[in-house]
C-alpha positions as CSV (number, residue, x, y, z in Angstrom):
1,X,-7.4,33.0,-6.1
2,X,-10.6,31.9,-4.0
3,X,-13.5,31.3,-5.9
4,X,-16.7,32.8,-4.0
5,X,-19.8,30.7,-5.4
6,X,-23.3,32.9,-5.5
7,X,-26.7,30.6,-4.4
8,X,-29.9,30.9,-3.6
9,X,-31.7,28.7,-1.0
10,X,-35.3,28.5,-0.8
11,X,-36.7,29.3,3.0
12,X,-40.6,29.1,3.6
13,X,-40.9,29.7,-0.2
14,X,-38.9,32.5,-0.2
15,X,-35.8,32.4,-2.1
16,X,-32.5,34.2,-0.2
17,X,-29.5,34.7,-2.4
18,X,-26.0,33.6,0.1
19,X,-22.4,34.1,-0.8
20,X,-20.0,31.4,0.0
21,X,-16.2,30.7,0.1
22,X,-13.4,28.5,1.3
23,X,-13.3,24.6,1.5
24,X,-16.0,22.3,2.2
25,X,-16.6,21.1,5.8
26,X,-14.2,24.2,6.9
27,X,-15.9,26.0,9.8
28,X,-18.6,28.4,9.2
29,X,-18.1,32.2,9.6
30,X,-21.6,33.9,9.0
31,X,-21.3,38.0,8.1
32,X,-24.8,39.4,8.8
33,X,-25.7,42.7,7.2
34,X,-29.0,44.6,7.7
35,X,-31.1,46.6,6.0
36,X,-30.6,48.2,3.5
37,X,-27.2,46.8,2.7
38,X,-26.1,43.8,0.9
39,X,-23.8,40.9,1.1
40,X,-22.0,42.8,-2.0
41,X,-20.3,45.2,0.9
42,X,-18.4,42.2,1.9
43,X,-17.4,41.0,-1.7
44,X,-13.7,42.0,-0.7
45,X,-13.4,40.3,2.7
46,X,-15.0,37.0,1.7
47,X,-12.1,36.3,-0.4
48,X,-9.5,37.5,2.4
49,X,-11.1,34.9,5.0
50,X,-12.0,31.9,3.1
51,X,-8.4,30.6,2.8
52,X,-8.3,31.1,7.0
């Protein structure tokens, strides 16, 4: 089972909450989502890639 850690990063002073998966120094896949959805709508697929 992947684990899928929840952070926040602070940006400017503004703090944005990310969702990451899958080993360290792997390469980066970024999912974008706009307004109004969330990066809960991809809850199920960031498990299903991070082991890729």
């Amino acid at each position: 089972m992947v684990t899928v850690h929840h952070r926040t990063v602070s940006v400017n002073g503004l703090e944005v909450f990310y969702r990451e998966a899958g080993p360290e120094g792997a390469p980066v896949f970024l999912l974008l989502h706009g307004y109004p959805t969330s990066s809960h709508m991809f809850r199920h697929l960031i498990p299903a890639l991070a082991d890729k």
